[in-house]
C-alpha positions as CSV (number, residue, x, y, z in Angstrom):
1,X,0.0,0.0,0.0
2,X,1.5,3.3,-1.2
3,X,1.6,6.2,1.4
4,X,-1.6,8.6,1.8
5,X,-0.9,11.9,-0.1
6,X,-0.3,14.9,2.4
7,X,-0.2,12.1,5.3
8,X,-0.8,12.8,9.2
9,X,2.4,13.0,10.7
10,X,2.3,13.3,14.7
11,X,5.5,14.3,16.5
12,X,5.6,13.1,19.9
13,X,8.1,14.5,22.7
14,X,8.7,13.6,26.4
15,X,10.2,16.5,27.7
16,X,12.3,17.9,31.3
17,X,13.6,21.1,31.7
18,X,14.4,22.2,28.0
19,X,12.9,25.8,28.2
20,X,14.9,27.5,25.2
21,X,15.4,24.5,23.4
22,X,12.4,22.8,23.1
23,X,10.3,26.0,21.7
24,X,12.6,26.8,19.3
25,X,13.5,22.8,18.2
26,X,9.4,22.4,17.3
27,X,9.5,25.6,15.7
28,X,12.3,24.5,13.5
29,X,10.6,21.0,12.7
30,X,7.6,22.8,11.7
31,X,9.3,25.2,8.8
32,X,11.4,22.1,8.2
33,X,8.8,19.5,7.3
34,X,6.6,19.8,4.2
35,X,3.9,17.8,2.4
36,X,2.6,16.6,5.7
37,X,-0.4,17.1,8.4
38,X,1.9,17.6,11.0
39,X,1.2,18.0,14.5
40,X,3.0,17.6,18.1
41,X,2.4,16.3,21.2
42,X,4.9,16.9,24.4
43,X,4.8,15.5,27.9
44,X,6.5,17.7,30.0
45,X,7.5,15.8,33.0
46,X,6.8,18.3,35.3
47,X,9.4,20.2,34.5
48,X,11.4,22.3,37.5
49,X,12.4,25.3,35.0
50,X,9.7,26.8,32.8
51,X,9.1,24.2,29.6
52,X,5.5,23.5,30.1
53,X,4.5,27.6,30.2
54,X,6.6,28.2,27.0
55,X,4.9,25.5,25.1
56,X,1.9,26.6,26.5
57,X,2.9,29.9,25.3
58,X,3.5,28.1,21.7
59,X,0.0,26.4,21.4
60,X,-1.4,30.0,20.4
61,X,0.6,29.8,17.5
62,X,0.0,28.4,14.0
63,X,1.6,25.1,15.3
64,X,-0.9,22.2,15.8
65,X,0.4,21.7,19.5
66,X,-1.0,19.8,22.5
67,X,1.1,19.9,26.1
68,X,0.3,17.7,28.4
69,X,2.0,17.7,31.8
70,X,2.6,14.8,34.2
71,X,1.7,16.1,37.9
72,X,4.8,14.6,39.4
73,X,8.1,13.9,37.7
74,X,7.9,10.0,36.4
75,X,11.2,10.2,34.6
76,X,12.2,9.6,30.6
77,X,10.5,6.2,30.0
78,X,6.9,6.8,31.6
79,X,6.9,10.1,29.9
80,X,8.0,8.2,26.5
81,X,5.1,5.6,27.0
82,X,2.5,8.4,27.7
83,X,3.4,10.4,24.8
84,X,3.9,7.3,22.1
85,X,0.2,6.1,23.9
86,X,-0.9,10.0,23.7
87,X,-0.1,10.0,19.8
88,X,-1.8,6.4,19.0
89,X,-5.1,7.5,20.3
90,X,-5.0,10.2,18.1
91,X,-4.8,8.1,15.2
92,X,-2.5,9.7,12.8
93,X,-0.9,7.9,9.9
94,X,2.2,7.9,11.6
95,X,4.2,8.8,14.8
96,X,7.5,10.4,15.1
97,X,8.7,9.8,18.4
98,X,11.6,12.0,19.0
99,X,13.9,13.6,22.7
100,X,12.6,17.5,23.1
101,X,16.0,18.4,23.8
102,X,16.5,19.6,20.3
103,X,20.0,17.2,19.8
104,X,18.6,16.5,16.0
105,X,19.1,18.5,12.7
106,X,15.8,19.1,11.6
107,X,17.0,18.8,8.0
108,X,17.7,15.2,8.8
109,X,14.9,14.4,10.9
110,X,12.8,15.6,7.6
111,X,14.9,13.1,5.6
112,X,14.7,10.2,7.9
113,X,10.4,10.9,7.9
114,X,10.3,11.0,4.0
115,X,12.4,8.1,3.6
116,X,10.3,6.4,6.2
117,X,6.7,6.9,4.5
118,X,8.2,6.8,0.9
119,X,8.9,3.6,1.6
120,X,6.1,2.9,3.5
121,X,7.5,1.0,6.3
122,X,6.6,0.2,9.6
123,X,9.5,0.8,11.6
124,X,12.4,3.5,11.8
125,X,14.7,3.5,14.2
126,X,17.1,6.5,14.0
127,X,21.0,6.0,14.5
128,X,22.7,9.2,16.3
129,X,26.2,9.7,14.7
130,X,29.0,12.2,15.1
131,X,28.2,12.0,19.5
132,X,30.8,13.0,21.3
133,X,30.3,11.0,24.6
134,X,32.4,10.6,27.4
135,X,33.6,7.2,28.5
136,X,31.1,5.9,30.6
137,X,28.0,6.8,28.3
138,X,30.3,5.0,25.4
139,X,30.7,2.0,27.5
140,X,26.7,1.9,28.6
141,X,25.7,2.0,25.1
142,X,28.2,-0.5,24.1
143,X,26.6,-2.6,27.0
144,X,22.6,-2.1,25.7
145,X,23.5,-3.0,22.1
146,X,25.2,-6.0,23.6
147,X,21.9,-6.9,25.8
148,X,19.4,-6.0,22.5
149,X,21.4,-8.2,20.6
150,X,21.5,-10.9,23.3
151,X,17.6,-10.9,23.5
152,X,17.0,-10.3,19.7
153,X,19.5,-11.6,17.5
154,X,20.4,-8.5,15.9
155,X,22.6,-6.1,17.0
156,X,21.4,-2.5,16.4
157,X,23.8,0.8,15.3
158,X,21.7,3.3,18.4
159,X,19.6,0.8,20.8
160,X,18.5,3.5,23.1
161,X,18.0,5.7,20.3
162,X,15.7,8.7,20.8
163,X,14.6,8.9,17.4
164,X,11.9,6.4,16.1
165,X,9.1,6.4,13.4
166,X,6.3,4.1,13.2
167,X,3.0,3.4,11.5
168,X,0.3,4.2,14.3
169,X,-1.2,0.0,14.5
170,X,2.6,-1.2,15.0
171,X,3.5,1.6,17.8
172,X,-0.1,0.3,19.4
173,X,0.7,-2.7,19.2
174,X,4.1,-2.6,20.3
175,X,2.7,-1.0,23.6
176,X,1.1,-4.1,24.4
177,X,4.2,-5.4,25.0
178,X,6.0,-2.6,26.9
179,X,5.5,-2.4,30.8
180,X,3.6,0.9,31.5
181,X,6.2,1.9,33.8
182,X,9.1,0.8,31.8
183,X,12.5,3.0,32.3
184,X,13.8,1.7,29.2
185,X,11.2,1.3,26.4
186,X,13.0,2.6,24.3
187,X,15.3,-0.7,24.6
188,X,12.1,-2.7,24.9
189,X,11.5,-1.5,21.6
190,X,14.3,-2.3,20.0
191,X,14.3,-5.9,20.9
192,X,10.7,-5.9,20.2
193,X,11.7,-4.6,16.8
């Protein structure tokens, strides 16, 4: 099945204390990505600094926004899972699940979603290059691609990788198999995957 002309794309963010960033990140994916239906969803995590009132702040903009914040901090992964769970229920054609801390070129996040719905698959995992990590964050992510590949068979180029496309029945039914208070989804995801 070819992809829908002018498709709904749904952009989905957990967020924590990126006031500065995150405004001007979803501002940038919006001029950057054409063709589309696009909206955004972001979960700020009850954010100690002042993300959620800028985003807020944002909604009364042309961008099709919705904030949604958690009452008490839950950290990365139950924020993920509410905002990938957010963005199923509204039903677009497909979910872009990316970090709001703005560490992507939009030009290349525009890339990754055109090559993902020109070929009309149902997964796209995102591989971060050019990272200049210190040791330990090297050896930790040496140590999850291990584990993914351990458990699935393949080893993946970014297993914790914040960037992730999917076709809105797959990321449902993905979350059937995540637990809803996973840390780590995102490495529940790529095994899954």
């Amino acid at each position: 099945m070819a992809a829908p002309l002018n498709p709904k794309v749904l952009i989905a963010m957990p967020a924590y204390n990126e006031a500065g960033r995150i405004e001007n990140f979803i501002q940038e994916l919006n001029l950057e990505i054409k063709g589309v239906d696009l909206s955004f969803i972001v979960v700020d995590d009850a954010s100690s600094d002042n993300t959620y009132e800028s985003l807020v702040v944002l909604t009364s903009t042309d961008i099709n926004l919705t904030v949604e914040k958690n009452l008490v901090n839950q950290g990365h992964g139950p924020s993920t899972i509410k905002a990938l769970t957010l963005a199923v229920n509204q039903k677009p054609d497909c979910i872009l699940m990316i970090d709001g801390d703005g560490h992507f070129d939009c030009s290349e996040v525009s890339k990754i979603l055109n090559f993902f719905l020109m070929n009309n698959y149902e997964i796209v995992e995102g591989v971060r290059i050019h990272r200049a990590d210190p040791l330990f964050r090297r050896i930790v992510s040496s140590i999850t691609r291990w584990l993914v590949a351990r458990e699935s068979g393949v080893r993946p180029g970014d297993a914790n990788t914040p960037l992730r496309l999917y076709k809105t029945e797959t990321a449902k039914l993905l979350l059937t198999y995540i637990p809803r208070k996973s840390l780590i989804p995102n490495l529940h995801i790529s095994t899954l995957t």
